[in-house]
C-alpha positions as a Markdown table, in Angstrom:
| # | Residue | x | y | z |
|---|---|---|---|---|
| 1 | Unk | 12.2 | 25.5 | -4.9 |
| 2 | Unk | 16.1 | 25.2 | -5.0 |
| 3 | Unk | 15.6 | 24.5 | -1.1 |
| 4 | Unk | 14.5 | 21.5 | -1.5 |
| 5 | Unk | 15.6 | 17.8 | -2.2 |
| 6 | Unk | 15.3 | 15.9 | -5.3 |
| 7 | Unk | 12.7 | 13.4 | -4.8 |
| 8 | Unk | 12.9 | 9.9 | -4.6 |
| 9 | Unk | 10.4 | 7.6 | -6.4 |
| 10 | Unk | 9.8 | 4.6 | -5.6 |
| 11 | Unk | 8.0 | 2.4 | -8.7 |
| 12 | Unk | 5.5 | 0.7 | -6.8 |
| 13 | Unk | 3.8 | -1.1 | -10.1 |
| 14 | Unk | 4.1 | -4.8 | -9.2 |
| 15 | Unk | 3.3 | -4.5 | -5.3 |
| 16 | Unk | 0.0 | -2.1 | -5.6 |
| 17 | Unk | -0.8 | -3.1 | -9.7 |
| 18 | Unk | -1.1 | -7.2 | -8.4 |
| 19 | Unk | -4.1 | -6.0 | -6.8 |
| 20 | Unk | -5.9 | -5.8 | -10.0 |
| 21 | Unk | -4.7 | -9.2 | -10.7 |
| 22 | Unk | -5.2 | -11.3 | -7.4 |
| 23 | Unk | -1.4 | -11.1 | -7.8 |
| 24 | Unk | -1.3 | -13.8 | -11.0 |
| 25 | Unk | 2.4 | -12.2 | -11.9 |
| 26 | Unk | 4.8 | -14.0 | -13.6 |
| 27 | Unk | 9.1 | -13.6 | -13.0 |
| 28 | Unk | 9.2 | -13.1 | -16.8 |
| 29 | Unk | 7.0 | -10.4 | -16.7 |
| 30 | Unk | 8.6 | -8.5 | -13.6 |
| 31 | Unk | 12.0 | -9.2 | -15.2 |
| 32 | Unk | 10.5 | -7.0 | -18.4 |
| 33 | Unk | 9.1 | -4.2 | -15.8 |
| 34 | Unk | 12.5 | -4.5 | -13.6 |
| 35 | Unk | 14.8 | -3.7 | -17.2 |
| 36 | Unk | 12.4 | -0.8 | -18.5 |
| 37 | Unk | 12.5 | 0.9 | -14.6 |
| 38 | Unk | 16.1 | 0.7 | -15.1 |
| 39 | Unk | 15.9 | 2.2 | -18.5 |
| 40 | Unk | 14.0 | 5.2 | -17.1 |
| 41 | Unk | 16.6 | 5.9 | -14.7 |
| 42 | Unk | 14.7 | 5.6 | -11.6 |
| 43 | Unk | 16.6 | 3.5 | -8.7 |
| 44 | Unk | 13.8 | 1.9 | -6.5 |
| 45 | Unk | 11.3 | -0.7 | -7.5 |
| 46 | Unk | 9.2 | -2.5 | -4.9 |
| 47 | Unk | 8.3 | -6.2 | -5.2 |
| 48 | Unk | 6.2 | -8.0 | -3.1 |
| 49 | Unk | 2.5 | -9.4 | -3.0 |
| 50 | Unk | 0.0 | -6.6 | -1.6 |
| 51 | Unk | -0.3 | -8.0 | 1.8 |
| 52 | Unk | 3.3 | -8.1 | 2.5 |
| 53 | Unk | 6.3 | -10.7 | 1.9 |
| 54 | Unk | 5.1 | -14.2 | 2.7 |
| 55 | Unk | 1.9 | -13.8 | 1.9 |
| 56 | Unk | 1.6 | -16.0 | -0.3 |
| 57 | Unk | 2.5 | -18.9 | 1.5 |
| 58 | Unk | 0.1 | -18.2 | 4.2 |
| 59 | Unk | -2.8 | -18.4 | 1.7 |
| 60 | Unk | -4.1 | -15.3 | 0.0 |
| 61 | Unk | -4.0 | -15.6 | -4.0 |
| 62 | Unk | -0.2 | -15.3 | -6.1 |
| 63 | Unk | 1.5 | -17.3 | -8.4 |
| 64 | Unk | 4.8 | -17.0 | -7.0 |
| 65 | Unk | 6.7 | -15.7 | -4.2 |
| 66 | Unk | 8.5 | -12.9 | -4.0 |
| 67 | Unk | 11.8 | -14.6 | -3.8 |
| 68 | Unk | 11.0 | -15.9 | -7.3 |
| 69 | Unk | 10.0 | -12.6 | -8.4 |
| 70 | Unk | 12.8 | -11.0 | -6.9 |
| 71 | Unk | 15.0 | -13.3 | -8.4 |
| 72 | Unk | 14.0 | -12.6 | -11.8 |
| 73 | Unk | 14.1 | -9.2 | -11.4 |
| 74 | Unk | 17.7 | -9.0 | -9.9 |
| 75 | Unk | 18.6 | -11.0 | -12.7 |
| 76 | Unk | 17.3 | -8.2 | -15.0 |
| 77 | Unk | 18.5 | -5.4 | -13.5 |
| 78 | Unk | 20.9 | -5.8 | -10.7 |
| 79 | Unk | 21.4 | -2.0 | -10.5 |
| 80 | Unk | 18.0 | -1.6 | -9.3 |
| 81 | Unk | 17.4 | -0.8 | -5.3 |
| 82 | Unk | 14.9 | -3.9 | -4.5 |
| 83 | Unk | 12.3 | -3.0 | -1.9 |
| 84 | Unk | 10.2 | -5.5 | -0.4 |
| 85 | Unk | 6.8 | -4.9 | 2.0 |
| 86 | Unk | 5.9 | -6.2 | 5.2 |
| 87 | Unk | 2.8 | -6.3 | 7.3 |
| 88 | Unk | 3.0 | -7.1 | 10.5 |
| 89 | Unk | 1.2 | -10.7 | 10.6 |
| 90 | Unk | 3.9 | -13.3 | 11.7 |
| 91 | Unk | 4.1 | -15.1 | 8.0 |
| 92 | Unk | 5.9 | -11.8 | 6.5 |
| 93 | Unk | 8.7 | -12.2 | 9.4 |
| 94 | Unk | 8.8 | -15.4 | 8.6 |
| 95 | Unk | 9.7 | -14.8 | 5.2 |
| 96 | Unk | 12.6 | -12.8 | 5.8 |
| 97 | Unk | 15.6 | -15.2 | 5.7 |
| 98 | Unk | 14.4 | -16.8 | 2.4 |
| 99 | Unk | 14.8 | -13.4 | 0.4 |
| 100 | Unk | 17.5 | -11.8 | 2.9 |
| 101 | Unk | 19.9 | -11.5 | 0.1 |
| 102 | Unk | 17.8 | -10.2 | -2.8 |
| 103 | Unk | 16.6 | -7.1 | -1.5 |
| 104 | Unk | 17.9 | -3.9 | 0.3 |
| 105 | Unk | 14.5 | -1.5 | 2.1 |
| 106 | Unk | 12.3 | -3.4 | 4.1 |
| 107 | Unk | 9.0 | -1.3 | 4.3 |
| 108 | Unk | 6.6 | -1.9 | 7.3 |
| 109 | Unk | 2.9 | -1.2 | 6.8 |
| 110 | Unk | 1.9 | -0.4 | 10.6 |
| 111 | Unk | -1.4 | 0.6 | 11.6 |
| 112 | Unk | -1.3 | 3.6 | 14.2 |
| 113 | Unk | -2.5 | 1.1 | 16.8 |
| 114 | Unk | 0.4 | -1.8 | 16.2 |
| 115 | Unk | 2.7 | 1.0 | 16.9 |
| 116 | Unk | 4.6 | -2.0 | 19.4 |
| 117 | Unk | 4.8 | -4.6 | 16.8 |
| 118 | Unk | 5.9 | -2.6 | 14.3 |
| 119 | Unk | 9.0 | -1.8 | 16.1 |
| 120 | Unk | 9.5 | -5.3 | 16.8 |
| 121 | Unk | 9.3 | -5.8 | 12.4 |
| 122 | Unk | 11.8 | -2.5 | 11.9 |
| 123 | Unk | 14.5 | -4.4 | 14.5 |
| 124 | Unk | 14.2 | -7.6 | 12.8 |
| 125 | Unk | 15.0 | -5.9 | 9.5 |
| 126 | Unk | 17.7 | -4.1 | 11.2 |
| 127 | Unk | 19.0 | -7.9 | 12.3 |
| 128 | Unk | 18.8 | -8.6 | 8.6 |
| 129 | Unk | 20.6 | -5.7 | 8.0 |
| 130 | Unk | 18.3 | -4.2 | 6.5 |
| 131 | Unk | 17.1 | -0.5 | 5.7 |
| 132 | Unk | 14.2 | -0.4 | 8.1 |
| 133 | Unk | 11.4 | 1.7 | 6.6 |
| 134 | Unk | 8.4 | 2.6 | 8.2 |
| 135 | Unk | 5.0 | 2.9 | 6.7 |
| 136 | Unk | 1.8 | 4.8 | 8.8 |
| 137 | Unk | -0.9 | 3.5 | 7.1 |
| 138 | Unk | -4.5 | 4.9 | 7.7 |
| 139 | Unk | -3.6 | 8.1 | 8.8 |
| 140 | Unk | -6.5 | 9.8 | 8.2 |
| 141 | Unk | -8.1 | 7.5 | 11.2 |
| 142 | Unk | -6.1 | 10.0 | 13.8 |
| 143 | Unk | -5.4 | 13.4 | 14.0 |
| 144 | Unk | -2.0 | 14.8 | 12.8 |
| 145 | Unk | -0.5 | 15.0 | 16.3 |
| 146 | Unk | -1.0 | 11.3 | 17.0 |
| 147 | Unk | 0.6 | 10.5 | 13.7 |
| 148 | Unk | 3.2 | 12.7 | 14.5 |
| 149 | Unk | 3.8 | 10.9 | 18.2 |
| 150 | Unk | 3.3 | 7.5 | 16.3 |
| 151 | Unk | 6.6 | 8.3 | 13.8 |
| 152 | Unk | 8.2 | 9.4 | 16.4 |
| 153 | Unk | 8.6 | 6.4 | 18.2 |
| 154 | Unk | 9.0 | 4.4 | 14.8 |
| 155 | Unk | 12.1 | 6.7 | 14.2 |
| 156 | Unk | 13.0 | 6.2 | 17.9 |
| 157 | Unk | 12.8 | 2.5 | 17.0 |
| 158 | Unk | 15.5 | 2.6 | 14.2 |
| 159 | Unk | 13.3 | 3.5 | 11.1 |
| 160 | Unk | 15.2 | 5.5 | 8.6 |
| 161 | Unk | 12.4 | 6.9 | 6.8 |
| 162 | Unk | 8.9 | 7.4 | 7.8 |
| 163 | Unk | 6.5 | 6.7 | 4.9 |
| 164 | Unk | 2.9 | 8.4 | 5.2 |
| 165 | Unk | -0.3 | 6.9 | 3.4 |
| 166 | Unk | -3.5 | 8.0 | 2.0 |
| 167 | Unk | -5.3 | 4.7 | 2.2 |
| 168 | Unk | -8.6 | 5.3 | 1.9 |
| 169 | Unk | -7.7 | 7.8 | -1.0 |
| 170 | Unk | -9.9 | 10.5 | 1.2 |
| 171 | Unk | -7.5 | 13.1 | 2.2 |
| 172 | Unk | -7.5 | 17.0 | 0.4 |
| 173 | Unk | -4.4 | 18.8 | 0.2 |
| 174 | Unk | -4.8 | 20.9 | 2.9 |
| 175 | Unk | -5.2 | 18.1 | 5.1 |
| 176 | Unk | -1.7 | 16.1 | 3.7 |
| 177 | Unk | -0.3 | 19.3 | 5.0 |
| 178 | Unk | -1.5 | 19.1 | 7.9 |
| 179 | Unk | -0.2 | 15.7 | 8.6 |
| 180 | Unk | 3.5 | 16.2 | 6.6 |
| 181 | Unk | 3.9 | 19.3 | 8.9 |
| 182 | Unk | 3.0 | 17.4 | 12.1 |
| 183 | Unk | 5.5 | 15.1 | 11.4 |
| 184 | Unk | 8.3 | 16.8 | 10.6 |
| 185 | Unk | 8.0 | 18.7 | 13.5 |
| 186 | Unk | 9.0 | 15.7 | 15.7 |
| 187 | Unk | 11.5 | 13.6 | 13.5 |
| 188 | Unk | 14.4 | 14.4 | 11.5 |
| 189 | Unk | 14.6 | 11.4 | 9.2 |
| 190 | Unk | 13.3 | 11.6 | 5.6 |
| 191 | Unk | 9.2 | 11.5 | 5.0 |
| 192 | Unk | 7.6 | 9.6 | 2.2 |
| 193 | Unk | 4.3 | 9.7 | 0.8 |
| 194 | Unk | 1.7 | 7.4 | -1.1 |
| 195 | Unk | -1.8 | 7.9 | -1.9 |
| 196 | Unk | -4.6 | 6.2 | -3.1 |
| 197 | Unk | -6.7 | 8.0 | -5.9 |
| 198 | Unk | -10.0 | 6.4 | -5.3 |
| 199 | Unk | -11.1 | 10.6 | -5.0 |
| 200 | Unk | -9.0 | 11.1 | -7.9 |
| 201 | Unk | -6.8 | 13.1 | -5.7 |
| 202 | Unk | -3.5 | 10.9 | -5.6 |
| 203 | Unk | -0.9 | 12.7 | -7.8 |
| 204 | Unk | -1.9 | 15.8 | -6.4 |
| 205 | Unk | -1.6 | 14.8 | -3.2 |
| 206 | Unk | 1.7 | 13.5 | -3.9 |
| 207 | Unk | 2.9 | 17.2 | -5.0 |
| 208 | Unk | 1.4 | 18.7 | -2.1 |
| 209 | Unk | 3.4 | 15.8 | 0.3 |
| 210 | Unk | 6.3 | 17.2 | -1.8 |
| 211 | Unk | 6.0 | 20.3 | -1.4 |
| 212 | Unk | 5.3 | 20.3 | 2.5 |
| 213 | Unk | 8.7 | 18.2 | 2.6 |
| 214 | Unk | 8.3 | 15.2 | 2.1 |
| 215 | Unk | 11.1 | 13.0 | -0.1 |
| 216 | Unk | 10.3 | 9.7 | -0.7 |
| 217 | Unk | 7.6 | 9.2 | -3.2 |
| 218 | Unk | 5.6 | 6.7 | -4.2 |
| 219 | Unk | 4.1 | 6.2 | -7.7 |
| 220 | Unk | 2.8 | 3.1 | -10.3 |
| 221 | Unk | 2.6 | 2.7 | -13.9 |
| 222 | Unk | -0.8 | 3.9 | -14.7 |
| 223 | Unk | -1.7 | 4.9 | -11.8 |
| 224 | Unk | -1.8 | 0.5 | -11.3 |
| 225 | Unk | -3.4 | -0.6 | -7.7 |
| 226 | Unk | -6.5 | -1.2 | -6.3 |
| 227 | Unk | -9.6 | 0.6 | -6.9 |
| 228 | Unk | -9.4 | 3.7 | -8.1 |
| 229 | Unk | -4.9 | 3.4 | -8.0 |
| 230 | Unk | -2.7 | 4.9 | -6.4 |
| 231 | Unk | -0.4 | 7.8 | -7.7 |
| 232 | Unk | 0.6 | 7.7 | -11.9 |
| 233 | Unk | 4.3 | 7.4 | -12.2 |
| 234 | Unk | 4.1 | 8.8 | -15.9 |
| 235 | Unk | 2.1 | 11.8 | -14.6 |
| 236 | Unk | 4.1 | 12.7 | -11.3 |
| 237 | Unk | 7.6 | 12.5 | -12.5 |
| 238 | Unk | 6.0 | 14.9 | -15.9 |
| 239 | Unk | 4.8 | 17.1 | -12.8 |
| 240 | Unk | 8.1 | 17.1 | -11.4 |
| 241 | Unk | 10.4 | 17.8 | -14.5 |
| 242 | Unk | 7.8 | 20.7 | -14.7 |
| 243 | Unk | 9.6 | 22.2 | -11.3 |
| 244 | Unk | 12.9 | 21.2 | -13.0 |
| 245 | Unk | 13.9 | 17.9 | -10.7 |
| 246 | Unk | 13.6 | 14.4 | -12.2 |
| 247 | Unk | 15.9 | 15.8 | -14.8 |
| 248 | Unk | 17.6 | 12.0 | -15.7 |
| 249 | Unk | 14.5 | 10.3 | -15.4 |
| 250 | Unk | 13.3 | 9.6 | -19.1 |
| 251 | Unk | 9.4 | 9.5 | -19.8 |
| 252 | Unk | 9.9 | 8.5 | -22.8 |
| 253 | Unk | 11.3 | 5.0 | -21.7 |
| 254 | Unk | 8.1 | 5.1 | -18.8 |
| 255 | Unk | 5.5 | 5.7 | -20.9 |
| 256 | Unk | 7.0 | 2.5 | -23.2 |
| 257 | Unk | 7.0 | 0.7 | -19.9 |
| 258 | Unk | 3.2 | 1.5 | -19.2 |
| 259 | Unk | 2.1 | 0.7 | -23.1 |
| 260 | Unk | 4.2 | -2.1 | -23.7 |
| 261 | Unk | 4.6 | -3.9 | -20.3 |
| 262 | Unk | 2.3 | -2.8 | -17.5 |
| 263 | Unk | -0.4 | -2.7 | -19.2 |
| 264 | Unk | -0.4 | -6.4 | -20.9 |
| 265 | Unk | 0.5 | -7.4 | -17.6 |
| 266 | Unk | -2.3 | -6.0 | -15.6 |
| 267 | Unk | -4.9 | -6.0 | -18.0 |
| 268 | Unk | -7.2 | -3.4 | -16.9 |
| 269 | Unk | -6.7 | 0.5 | -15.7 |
| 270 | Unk | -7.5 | 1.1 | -12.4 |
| 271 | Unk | -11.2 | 2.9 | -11.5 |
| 272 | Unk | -13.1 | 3.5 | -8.2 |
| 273 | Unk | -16.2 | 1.3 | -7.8 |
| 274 | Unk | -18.6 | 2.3 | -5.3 |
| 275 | Unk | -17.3 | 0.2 | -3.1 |
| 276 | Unk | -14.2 | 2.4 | -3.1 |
| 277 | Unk | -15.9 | 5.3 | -3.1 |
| 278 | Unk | -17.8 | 4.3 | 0.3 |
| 279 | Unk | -14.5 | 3.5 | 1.6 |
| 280 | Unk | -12.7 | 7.2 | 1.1 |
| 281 | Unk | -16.4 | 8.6 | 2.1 |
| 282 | Unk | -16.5 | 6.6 | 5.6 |
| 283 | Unk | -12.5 | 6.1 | 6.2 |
| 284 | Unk | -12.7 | 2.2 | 6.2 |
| 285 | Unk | -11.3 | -0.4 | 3.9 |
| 286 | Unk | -11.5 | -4.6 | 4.4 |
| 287 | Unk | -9.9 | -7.2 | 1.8 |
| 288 | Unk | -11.7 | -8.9 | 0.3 |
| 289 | Unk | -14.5 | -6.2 | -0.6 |
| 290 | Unk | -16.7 | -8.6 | -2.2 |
| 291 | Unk | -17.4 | -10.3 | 1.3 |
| 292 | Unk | -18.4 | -7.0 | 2.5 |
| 293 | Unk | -21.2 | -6.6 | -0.4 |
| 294 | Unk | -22.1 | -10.5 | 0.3 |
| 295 | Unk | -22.3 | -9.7 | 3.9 |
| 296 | Unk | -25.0 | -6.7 | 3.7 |
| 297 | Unk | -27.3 | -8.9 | 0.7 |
| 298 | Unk | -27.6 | -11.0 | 3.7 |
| 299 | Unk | -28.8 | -8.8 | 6.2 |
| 300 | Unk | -30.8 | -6.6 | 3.7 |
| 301 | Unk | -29.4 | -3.4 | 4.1 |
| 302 | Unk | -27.5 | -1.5 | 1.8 |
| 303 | Unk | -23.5 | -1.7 | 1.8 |
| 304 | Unk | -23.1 | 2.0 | 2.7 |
| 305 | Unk | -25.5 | 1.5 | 5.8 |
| 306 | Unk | -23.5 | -2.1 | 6.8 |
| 307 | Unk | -20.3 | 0.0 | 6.9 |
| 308 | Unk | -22.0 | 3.2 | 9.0 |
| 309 | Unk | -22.8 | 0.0 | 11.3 |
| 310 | Unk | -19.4 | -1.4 | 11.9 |
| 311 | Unk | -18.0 | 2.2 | 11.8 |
| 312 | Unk | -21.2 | 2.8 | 14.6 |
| 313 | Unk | -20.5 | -0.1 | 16.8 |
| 314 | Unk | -16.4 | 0.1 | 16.6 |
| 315 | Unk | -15.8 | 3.7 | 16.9 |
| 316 | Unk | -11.8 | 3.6 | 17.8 |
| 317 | Unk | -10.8 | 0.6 | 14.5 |
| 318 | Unk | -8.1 | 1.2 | 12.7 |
| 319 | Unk | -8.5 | -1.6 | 9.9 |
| 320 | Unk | -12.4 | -3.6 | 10.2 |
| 321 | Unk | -10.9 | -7.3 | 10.5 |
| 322 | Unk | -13.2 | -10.4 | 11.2 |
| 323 | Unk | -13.4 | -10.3 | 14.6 |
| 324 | Unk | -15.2 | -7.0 | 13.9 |
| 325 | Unk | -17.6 | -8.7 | 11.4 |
| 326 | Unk | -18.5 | -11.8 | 14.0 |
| 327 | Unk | -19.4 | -9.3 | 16.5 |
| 328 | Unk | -21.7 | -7.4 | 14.2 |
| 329 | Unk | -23.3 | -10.7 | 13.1 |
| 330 | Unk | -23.9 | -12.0 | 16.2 |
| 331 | Unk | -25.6 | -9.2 | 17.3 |
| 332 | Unk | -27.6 | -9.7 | 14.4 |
| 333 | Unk | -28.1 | -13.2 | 15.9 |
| 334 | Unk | -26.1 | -14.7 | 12.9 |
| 335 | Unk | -23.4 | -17.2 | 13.5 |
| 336 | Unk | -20.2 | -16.2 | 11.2 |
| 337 | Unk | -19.4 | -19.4 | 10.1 |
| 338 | Unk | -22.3 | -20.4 | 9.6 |
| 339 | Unk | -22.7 | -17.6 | 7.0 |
| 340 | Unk | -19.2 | -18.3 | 6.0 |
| 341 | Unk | -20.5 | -21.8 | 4.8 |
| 342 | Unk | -23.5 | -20.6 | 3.1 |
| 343 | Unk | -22.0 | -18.4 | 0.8 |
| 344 | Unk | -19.2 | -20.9 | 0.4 |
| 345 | Unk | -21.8 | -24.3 | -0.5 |
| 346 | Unk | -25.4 | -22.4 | -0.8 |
| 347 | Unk | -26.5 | -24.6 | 1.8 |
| 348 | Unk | -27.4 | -23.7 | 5.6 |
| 349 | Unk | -26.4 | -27.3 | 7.5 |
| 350 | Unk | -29.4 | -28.6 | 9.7 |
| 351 | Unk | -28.2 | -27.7 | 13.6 |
């Protein structure tokens, strides 16, 4: 394996492991995570709120903003490489100029449908000056040639690195490799790689994106993120020094990391429910989940046979959004609000 590169891993615990904690992180506690990643010798750590930098302010659940997070963590560990997320909603470019200074990689999630906008997030970062990154999510929504065509246009667009991503936690190895190879057969910048492990297939995934040539590698403390996790940092770079890379990387000092300081942060270990489970079986996912399972008591069918449904009536979706749920109620001959305020007050308001 002399061929190829070492690996870069990105620690991704505070971005994907706020999940499990609607993001209730606190500086102190990403300063402690920030000095033990620098202890381990890895260089990149990622720290935003799971639906990209700004979130926050625009209403979904945190404690603090990522320039406060980032702050604190700067402040433990300059050396780091700081790596914040982006989707491409308006309120994460908005957030740019507040933590322009603290970070170095911008990362944009982009749907294979908002190939457009996601050029317009990787110039803006570029404006910043900025390492644009570019991240395909929900791949596994189109086939490997369209993916491929997709990154080549991001790369076109200025990204330095094209990131690939499990989401759904529903691809096998042979299909990665399908998807790594399509790519790099139309760009020349550096691949990445994250997966979900809601199959229980993430880390070796991971290897296999390795292995097929991709560089950049996503990984958490135990495995931390939504559902079933994502990729195990502990567990990857022990697969890795196994192939004799990650040589400076100490375990030791990560697995002290995941006892000591993940763990107490995020309070539980990641596991698939069958909400997850449905997801990587049917190729869908929708934040929150619990409005999914509300949604289908309602209509009385079961949740796997709501999401057949919306996956029925919306055949080309890349991400099920609420325009797609209004649709589906209405032709239910349900108003959305009005279900909206029922499962908000328990009360249906006389028309």
């Amino acid at each position: 394996m002399s061929e190829k590169r070492e690996p870069k891993i990105m620690d991704v615990t505070v971005k994907e492991g706020g999940h499990r904690v609607n993001f209730h992180v606190l500086p102190e506690q990403v300063a402690d995570l920030a000095r033990e990643i620098k202890r381990s010798h890895l260089q990149y750590m990622e720290i935003s709120h799971g639906r990209g930098i700004g979130a926050k302010v625009a209403g979904y659940p945190g404690l603090y903003t990522e320039k406060e997070l980032l702050i604190a963590a700067r402040q433990a560990a300059p050396e780091l490489h700081y790596v914040v997320y982006l989707s491409t909603f308006p309120y994460s470019l908005m957030g740019l100029e507040l933590i322009a200074n603290l970070f170095e990689i911008g990362r944009v999630g982009i749907n294979p449908d908002e190939i457009e906008i996601g050029k317009k997030c990787l110039q803006k970062l570029k404006e910043f000056k900025k390492r644009p990154f570019a991240q395909l999510n929900r791949i596994h929504l189109r086939d490997p040639e369209e993916i491929a065509i997709a990154a080549a246009e991001l790369q076109d667009a200025g990204a330095e690195v094209i990131y690939l991503v499990d989401t759904f936690g529903s691809m096998n190895a042979n299909e990665v490799q399908a998807y790594v190879a399509s790519v790099k057969a139309k760009v020349h910048v550096p691949l990445g790689f994250q997966a979900y492990n809601h199959t229980g297939r993430a880390t070796d995934n991971t290897l296999t994106a390795y292995h097929a040539g991709a560089e950049w590698l996503d990984a958490s403390l135990l495995g931390m993120g939504p559902g079933g996790g994502i990729t195990s940092l502990e567990t990857l770079v022990t697969l890795l020094k196994n192939e004799n890379r990650c040589k400076e990387v100490d375990l030791e000092e990560l697995t002290n990391a995941a006892k000591w300081q993940a763990l107490p942060t995020l309070r539980t270990l990641p596991h698939s429910t069958y909400s997850d489970l449905l997801f990587a079986k049917h190729k869908i996912d929708f934040y929150p989940v619990s409005l999914l399972e509300k949604l289908s008591e309602i209509l009385e069918i079961s949740l796997e046979e709501f999401i057949i449904g919306l996956k029925k009536m919306f055949p080309d979706m890349t991400q099920l959004r609420k325009a797609h749920l209004e649709k589906y109620l209405n032709q239910e001959q349900l108003d959305f609000d009005v279900v909206m305020d029922y499962l908000r007050t328990g009360k249906v308001e006389n028309s």
